[in-house]
C-alpha positions in Angstrom: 0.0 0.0 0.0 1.2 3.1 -1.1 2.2 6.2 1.7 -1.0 8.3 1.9 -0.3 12.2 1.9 -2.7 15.3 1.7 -2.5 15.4 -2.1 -3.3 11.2 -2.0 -6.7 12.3 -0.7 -6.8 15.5 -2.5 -6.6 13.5 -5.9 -9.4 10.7 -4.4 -11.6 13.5 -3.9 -11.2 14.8 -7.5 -11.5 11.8 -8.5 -14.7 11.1 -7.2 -15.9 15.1 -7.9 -15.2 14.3 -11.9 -16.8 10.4 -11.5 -20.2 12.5 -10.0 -19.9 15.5 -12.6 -19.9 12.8 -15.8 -22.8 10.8 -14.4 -24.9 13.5 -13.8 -24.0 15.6 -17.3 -24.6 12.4 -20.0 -26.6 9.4 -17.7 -28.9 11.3 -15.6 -29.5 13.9 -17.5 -30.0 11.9 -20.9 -33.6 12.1 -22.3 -34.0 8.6 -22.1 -33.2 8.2 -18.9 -35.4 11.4 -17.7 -38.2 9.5 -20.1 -38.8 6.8 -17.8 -39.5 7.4 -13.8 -37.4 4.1 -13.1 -34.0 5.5 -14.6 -34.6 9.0 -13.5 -34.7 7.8 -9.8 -32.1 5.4 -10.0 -30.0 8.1 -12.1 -30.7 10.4 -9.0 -30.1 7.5 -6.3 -26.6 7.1 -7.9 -25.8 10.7 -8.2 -27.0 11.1 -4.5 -24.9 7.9 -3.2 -21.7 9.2 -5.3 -22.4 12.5 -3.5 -22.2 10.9 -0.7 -19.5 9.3 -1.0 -17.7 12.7 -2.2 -18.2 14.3 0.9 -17.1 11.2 2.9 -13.9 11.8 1.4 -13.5 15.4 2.3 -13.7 14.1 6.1 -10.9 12.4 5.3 -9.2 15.0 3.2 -9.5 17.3 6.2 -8.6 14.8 9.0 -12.1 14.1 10.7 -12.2 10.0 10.2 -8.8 9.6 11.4 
């Protein structure tokens, strides 16, 4: 396992930023997908979960998870 340092988390949570930015931008927001109720939630559950996970990272980022 690599040595973690402030810009190892720093990248994770860019990571994950750009990961939530593209599936927002071309799945959830595809006219297909906002056609049908069943995609658009999922598309919003996964947007919301990868949000979540974003912000878990920042707790790490800025030392609050240890």
């Amino acid at each position: 396992m690599a040595d973690l340092d402030k810009y190892s988390y720093h990248e994770a949570l860019d990571r994950a930023h750009v990961a939530n930015d593209h599936f927002h931008e071309y799945v959830e927001s595809h006219v297909v997908v906002q056609h049908h109720l069943e995609l658009k939630i999922l598309a919003e559950e996964v947007t919301a979960k990868m949000y979540d996970f974003y912000n878990c990272v920042a707790k790490y980022e800025d030392g609050q998870n240890g």
